[in-house]
C-alpha positions in Angstrom: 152.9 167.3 -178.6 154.6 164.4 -180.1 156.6 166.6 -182.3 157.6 168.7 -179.4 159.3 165.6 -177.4 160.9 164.5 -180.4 162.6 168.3 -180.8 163.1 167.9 -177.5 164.8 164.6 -177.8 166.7 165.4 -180.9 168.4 168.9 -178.5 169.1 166.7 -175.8 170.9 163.7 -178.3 172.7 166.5 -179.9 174.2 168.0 -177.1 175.1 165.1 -174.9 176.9 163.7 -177.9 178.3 167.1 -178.8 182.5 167.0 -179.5 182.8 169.9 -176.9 180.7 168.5 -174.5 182.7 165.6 -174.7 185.7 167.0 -174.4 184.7 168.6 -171.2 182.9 165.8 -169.6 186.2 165.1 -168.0 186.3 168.5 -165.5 182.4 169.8 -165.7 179.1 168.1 -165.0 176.6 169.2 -167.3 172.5 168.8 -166.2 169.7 168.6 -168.6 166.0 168.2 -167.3 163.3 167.6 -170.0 159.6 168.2 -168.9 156.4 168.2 -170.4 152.9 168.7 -170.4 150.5 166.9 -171.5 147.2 168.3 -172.5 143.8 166.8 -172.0 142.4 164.9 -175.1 139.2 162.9 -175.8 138.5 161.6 -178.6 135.5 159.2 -180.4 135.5 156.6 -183.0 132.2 155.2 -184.7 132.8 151.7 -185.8 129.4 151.0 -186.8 126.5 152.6 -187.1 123.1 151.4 -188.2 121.6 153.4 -191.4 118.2 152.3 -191.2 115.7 149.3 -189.7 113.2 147.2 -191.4 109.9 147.0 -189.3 107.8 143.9 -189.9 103.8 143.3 -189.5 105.3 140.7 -186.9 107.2 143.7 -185.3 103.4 146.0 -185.2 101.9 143.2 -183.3 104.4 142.4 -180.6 104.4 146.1 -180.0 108.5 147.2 -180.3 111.6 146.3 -182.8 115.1 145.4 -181.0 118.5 146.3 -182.6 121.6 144.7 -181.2 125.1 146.4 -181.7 123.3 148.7 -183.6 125.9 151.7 -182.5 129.3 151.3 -181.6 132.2 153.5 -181.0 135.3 153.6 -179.5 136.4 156.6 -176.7 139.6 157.5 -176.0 141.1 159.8 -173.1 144.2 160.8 -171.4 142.0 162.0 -168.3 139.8 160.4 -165.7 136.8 162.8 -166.1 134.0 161.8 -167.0 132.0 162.3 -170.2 128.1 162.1 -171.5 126.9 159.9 -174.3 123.6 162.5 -175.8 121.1 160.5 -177.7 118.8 162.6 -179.9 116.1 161.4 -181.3 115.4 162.0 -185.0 112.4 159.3 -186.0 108.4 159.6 -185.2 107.8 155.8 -185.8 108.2 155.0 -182.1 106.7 156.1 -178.8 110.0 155.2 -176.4 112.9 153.6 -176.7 114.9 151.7 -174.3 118.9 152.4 -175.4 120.9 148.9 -173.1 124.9 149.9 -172.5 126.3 146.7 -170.8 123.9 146.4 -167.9 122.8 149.5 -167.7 119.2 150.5 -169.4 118.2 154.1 -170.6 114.9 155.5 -171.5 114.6 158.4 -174.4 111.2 159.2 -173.9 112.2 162.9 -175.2 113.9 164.5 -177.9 117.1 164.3 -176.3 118.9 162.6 -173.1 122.4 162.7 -171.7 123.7 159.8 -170.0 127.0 159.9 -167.5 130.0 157.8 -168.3 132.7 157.5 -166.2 135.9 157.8 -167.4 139.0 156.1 -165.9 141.8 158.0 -168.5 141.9 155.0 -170.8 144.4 155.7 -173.2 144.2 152.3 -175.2 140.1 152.9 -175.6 136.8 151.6 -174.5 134.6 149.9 -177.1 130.7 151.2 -176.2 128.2 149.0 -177.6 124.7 150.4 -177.6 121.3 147.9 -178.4 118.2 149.2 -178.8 114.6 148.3 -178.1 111.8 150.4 -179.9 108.4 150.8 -178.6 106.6 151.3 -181.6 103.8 153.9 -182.4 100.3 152.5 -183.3 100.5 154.8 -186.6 103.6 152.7 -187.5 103.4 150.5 -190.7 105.5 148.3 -191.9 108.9 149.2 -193.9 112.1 150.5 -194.1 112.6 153.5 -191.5 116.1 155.7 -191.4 117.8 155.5 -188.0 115.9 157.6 -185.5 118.2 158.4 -183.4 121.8 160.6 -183.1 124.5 159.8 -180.9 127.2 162.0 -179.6 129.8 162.3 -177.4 130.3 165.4 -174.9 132.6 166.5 -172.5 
């Protein structure tokens, strides 16, 4: 698209500044109109993303693990539709986990859940920040655990 306007452009420079043109800009009006369309685009940027978590004995006892920041990405859009954040899950260690965006709290009790965002066509981006808080299985021991769950963005 960007190369488009700039032929665009470059057409337009070229013949408003042509000799001819120039010439007869003294008896004719010449009109150019430039247009263009803009396609939709969404796009997603992982900043960070946790690799794995460390569960303690401490961790057993109180019954769940929290994760702060543990995901975050950055969404940009040129449209004001909305789109779904889709949180798979990927470990067995836990029973349920409670995924915090801002304010709002989300339960993945299942494989998988899709969660709403709303989009208001931000074209500079929108930094998501997701914590977590792991309810952990009474099978679970203590150790180093790959992260259990898969984030994606749909449209």
């Amino acid at each position: 698209m960007t190369r488009a306007i700039n032929m665009s452009l470059s057409l337009f420079l070229l013949l408003f500044f042509s000799p001819h043109l120039l010439n007869a800009a003294n008896s004719n009006v010449v009109k150019l109109g430039v247009s263009a369309i803009i396609l939709p685009h969404l796009s997603v940027t992982s900043t960070h993303q946790t690799k794995s978590l460390q569960i303690s004995q401490q961790d057993i006892e109180r019954g769940y693990i929290e994760v702060r920041s543990a995901t975050v990405f950055e969404v940009r859009s040129n449209i004001k539709r909305a789109y779904y954040l889709s949180l798979t899950r990927t470990g067995d260690f836990y029973e349920k986990v409670w995924v915090m965006d801002g304010n709002r709290k989300f339960i993945l009790n299942d494989n998988i859940v899709q969660i709403y965002q709303t989009s208001a066509g931000f074209i500079r981006g929108e930094i998501k920040t997701l914590n977590y808080r792991f309810y952990l299985s009474p099978f679970t021991t203590p150790g180093s655990y790959s992260w259990p769950i898969r984030a994606e963005v749909l449209t």
